[in-house]
Residue, then its C-alpha position, 0 to 999 in steps of 0.5 A: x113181053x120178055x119178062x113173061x117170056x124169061x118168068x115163063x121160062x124160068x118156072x119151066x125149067x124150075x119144073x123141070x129141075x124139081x122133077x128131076x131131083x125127085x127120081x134121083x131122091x125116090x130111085x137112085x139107090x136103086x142103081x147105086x145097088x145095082x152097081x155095087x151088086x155088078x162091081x161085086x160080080x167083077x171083082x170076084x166079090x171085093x168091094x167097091x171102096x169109092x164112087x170111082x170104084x163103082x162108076x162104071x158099073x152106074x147107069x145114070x137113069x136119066x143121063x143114060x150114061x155112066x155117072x155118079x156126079x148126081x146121085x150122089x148128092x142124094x145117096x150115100x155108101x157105106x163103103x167101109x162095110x165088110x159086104x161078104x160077113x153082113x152077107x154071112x151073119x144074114x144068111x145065120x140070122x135070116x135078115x138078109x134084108x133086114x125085114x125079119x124079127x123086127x129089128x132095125x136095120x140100115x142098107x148099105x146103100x142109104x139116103x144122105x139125109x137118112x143117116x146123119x152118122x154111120x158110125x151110130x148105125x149098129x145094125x147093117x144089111x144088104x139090098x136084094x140085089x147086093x144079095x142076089x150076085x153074092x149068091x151068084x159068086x157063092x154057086x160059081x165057087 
């Protein structure tokens, strides 16, 4: 009786732990782009250079705190990334996005296991939301 109790508990939790490793893979970006967007907007357009640079700026998704500890098994930044001449040589060429003239291009913010070398990356652009507060401190200036 305890080892179906232990087995059952113990696939549950296996359960459990598979459903949350998924949001992190599927949706984490998603908050670490924010966060970037927000340190961006605090800091008068610098760029965060490390996971401490934006980690008051993460809201966890499912820790409802702020952390990085997680997502960033699953998620990775091209912090050497010049935000402010990716957002001005998009705005020349209308690949904000990345979406246009069927070029290939790689987010700033990326899955780990999607970009093996980011040195090799050639073409970088921005998510919406790093989009969205540079154009904001552009109309504050």
């Amino acid at each position: 009786m305890k080892k179906c109790i232990i087995i059952s508990l113990s696939l549950i939790l296996l359960f459990l732990l598979t459903i949350v490793s998924s949001i992190y893979r599927a949706y984490g970006g998603h908050n670490v782009n924010r966060a970037v967007g927000l340190y961006l907007e605090a800091n008068n357009g610098k760029a965060p250079r490390s996971w401490a640079d934006i980690e008051p700026y993460h809201l966890d998704p499912i820790l409802g705190f702020h952390s990085v500890v997680i997502v960033k098994r699953y998620w990775a930044v091209h912090w050497d990334a010049d935000l402010m001449k990716l957002y001005e040589d998009a705005k020349e060429s209308e690949a904000l996005t990345g979406r246009t003239r069927g070029l290939a291009y790689t987010r700033t913010v990326y899955r780990k296991r999607s970009v093996k070398d980011p040195g090799e990356v050639t073409n970088w652009c921005l998510h919406g939301m790093i989009v969205r507060s540079i154009d904001k401190l552009k109309k504050e200036e």
